[in-house]
C-alpha positions as CSV (number, residue, x, y, z in Angstrom):
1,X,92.6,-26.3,76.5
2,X,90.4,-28.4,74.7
3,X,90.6,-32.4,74.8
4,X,92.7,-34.0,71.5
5,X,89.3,-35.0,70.1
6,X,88.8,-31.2,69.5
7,X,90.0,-30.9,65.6
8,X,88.2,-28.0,63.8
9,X,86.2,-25.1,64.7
10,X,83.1,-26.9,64.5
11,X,84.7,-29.4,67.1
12,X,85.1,-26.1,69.7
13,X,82.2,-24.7,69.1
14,X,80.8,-28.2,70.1
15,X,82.6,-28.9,73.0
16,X,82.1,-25.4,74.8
17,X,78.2,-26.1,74.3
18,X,78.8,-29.7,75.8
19,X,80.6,-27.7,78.7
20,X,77.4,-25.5,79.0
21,X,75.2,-28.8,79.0
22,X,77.5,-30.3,81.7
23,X,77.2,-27.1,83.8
24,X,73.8,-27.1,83.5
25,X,73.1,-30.5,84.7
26,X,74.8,-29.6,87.9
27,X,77.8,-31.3,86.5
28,X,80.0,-29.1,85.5
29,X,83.8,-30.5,86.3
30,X,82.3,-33.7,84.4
31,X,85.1,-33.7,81.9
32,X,83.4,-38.0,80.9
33,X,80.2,-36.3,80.8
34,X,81.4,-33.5,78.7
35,X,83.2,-35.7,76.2
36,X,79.8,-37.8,76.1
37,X,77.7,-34.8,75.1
38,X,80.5,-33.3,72.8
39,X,80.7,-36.6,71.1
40,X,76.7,-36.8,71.0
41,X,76.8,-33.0,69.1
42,X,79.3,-33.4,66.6
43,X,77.8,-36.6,66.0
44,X,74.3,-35.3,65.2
45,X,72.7,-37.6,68.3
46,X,71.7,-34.8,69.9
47,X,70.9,-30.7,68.6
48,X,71.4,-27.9,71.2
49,X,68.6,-26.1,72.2
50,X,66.4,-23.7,70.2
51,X,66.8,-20.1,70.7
52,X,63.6,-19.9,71.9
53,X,65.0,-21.5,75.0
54,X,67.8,-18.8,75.7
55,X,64.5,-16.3,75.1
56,X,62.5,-17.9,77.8
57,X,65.5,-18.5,80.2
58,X,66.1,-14.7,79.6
59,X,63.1,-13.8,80.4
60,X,62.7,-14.9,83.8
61,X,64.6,-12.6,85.4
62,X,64.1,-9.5,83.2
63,X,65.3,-6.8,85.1
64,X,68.3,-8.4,86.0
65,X,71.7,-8.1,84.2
66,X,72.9,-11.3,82.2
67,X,76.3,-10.6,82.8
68,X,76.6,-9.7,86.9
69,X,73.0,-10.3,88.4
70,X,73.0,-6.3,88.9
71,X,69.5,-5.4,89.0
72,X,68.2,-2.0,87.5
73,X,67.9,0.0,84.1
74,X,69.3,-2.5,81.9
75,X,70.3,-1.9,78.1
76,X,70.5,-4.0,75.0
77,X,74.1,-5.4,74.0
78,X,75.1,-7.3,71.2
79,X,77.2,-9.9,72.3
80,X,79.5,-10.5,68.9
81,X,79.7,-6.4,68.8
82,X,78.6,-4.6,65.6
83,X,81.7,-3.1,65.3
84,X,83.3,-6.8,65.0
85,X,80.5,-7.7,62.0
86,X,77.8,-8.8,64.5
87,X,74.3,-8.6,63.3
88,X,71.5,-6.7,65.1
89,X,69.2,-9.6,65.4
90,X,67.3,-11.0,68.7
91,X,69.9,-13.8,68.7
92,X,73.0,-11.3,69.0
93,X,71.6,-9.3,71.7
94,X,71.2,-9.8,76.3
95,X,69.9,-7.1,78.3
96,X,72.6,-6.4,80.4
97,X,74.1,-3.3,82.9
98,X,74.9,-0.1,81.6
99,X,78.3,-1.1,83.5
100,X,78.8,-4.7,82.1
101,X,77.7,-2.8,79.0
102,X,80.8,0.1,78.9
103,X,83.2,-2.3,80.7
104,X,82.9,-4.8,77.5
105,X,82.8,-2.1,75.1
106,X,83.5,-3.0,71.4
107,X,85.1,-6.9,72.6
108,X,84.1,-10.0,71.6
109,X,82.4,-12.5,74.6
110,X,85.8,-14.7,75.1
111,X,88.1,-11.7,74.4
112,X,86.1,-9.9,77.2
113,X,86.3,-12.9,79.4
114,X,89.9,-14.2,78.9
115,X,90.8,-17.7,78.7
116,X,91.0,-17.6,82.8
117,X,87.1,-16.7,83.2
118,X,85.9,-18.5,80.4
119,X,84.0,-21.1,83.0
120,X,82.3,-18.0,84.2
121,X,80.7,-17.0,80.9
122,X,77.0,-16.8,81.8
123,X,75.2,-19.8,80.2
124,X,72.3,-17.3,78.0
125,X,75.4,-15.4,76.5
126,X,77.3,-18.1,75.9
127,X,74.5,-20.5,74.2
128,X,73.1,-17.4,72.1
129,X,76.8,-16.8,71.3
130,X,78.1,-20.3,69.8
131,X,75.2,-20.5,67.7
132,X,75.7,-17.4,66.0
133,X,79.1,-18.0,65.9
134,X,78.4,-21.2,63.9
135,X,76.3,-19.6,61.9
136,X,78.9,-17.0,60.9
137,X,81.5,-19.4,60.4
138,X,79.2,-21.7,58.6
139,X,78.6,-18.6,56.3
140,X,82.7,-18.0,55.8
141,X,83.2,-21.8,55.5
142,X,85.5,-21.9,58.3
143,X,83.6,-24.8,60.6
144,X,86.0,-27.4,59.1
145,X,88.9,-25.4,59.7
146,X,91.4,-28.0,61.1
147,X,93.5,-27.1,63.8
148,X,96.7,-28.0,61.9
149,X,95.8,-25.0,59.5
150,X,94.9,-22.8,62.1
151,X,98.4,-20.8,61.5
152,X,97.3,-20.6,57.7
153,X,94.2,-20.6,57.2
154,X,92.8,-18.9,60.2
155,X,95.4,-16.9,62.4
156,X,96.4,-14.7,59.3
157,X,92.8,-12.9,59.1
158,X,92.6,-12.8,63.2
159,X,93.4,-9.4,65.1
160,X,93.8,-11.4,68.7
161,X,97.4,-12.6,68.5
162,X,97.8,-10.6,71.2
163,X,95.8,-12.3,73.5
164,X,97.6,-15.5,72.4
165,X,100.9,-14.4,72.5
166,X,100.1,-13.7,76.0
167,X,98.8,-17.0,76.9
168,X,100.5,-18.6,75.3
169,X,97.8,-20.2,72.9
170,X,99.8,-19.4,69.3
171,X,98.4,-21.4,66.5
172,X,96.4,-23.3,69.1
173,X,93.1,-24.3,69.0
174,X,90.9,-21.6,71.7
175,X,87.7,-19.9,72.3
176,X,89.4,-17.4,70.6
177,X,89.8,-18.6,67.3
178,X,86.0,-18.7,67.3
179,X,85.5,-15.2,67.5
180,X,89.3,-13.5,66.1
181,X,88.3,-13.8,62.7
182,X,85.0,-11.4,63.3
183,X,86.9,-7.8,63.8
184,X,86.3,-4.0,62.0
């Protein structure tokens, strides 16, 4: 669960990409360093980085999937699923295994990964994925979503109660409130 600082959907989105700067400086169960870099986002001090990065990043392994490391015939997936409203733009789509590929199907990145592996969410999906998620939610108007209105404002239009119920995350303020709101 997020720290108490964590108030609105823009505040997740932030601190899961301060979790992705943490891992990537090699300091990943930095939870000071986290809160510094989550502060520094939502604060404007510092931007995340372009998409151009996640290109290049993606790139330097091309043959190899995103997802597992399987190398091979890889295929394009779009990481917020069209199915679930996602767009078929550069920004919404890894080259991944046609395994990876069939085995997350028509879910959403988090939903895929549970609340359990979400430290294990490969850093190019992940980055790609909050910033289209923020653009999406920018686009609904949903970034200042507080969670006190979460069970009014936000649960009502999300199909992953399920996955909630189960982990006991109700009307609480997940990864998956990011993404529950995008469905068919």
């Amino acid at each position: 669960m997020p720290p108490a600082a964590v108030k609105t959907i823009r505040d997740q989105i932030f601190w899961q990409y301060a979790k992705l700067i943490s891992k990537s400086a090699g300091l990943g169960g930095s939870r000071g360093f986290q809160m510094k870099k989550f502060i520094q986002l939502r604060d404007g001090d510092i931007v995340w980085s372009s998409t151009i990065r996640e290109w290049l990043k993606e790139h330097e392994k091309p043959d190899e999937c995103i997802y597992c490391g399987a190398k091979g015939p890889l295929t394009t997936e779009h990481i917020l699923p069209r199915s679930c409203g996602g767009p078929d733009i550069p920004d919404n789509a890894i080259r991944v295994c046609r395994s990876c590929n069939s085995g997350k199907g028509g879910k959403r990145l988090y939903e895929w990964m549970g609340l359990d592996g979400i430290d294990t969410v490969p850093r190019i999906a992940e980055g790609k994925y909050l910033k289209l998620l923020y653009e999406l939610h920018e686009k609904r108007g949903t970034l200042d979503v507080d969670k006190k209105e979460l069970g009014s404002r936000m649960c009502p239009g999300c199909n992953l109660r399920p996955l909630c119920d189960e982990e006991g995350t109700v009307e609480k303020l997940t990864v998956y409130c990011l993404e529950g709101i995008f469905h068919k």
